[in-house]
Steps between C-alpha positions, in 0.01 A plus 500: 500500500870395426484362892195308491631311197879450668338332838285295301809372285711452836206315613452249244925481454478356885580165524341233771726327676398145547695237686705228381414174527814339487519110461807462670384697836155303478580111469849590746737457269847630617758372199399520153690202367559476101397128493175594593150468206384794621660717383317437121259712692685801489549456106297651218396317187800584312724398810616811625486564862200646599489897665416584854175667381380178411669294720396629800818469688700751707817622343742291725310191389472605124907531506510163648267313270708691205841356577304125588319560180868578335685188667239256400559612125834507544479136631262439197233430778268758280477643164673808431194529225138320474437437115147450432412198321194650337672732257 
C-alpha cells in the first residue's frame, strides 16, 4: 500500500520538459545590444527583469539579456522601477 501511493507521488512530482522558444535563436539575433526596445519585453510590470520560466529563453541568453537589461538602466535607457500611475 505504502508503494502504490510513493509511485503515484513520483509520478505526479515528474516534470515535462518542454522546449524553449527562445527569441534570440528564432528572429537570428547574435548580439543582444543594450540600446535595443526590446528588451521592455523581458520586464515585468514592476520593472524587474523577467525569469527564464516565463521568458522562454535558454540560460546563456537569459544571462545576456540580464547584463543588457542592467547596462540600459545603468545608462538610464530603462527604469530601474515602473510606478503605476493608477494608485
Amino acid at each position: 500500500m505504502i508503494k502504490g501511493n510513493l509511485k503515484a507521488r513520483l509520478r505526479a512530482k515528474k516534470k515535462r520538459i518542454t522546449p524553449k522558444t527562445d527569441y534570440f535563436l528564432i528572429n537570428d539575433i547574435e548580439y543582444i545590444d543594450y540600446k535595443d526596445a526590446i528588451l521592455r519585453k523581458f520586464l515585468n510590470r514592476q520593472g524587474r527583469i523577467a525569469n527564464r520560466s516565463y521568458t522562454q529563453l535558454t540560460s546563456k541568453t537569459q544571462r545576456r539579456v540580464s547584463i543588457a537589461i542592467r547596462r540600459a538602466r545603468q545608462m538610464a535607457l530603462l527604469p530601474y522601477m515602473i510606478i503605476d500611475q493608477n494608485e
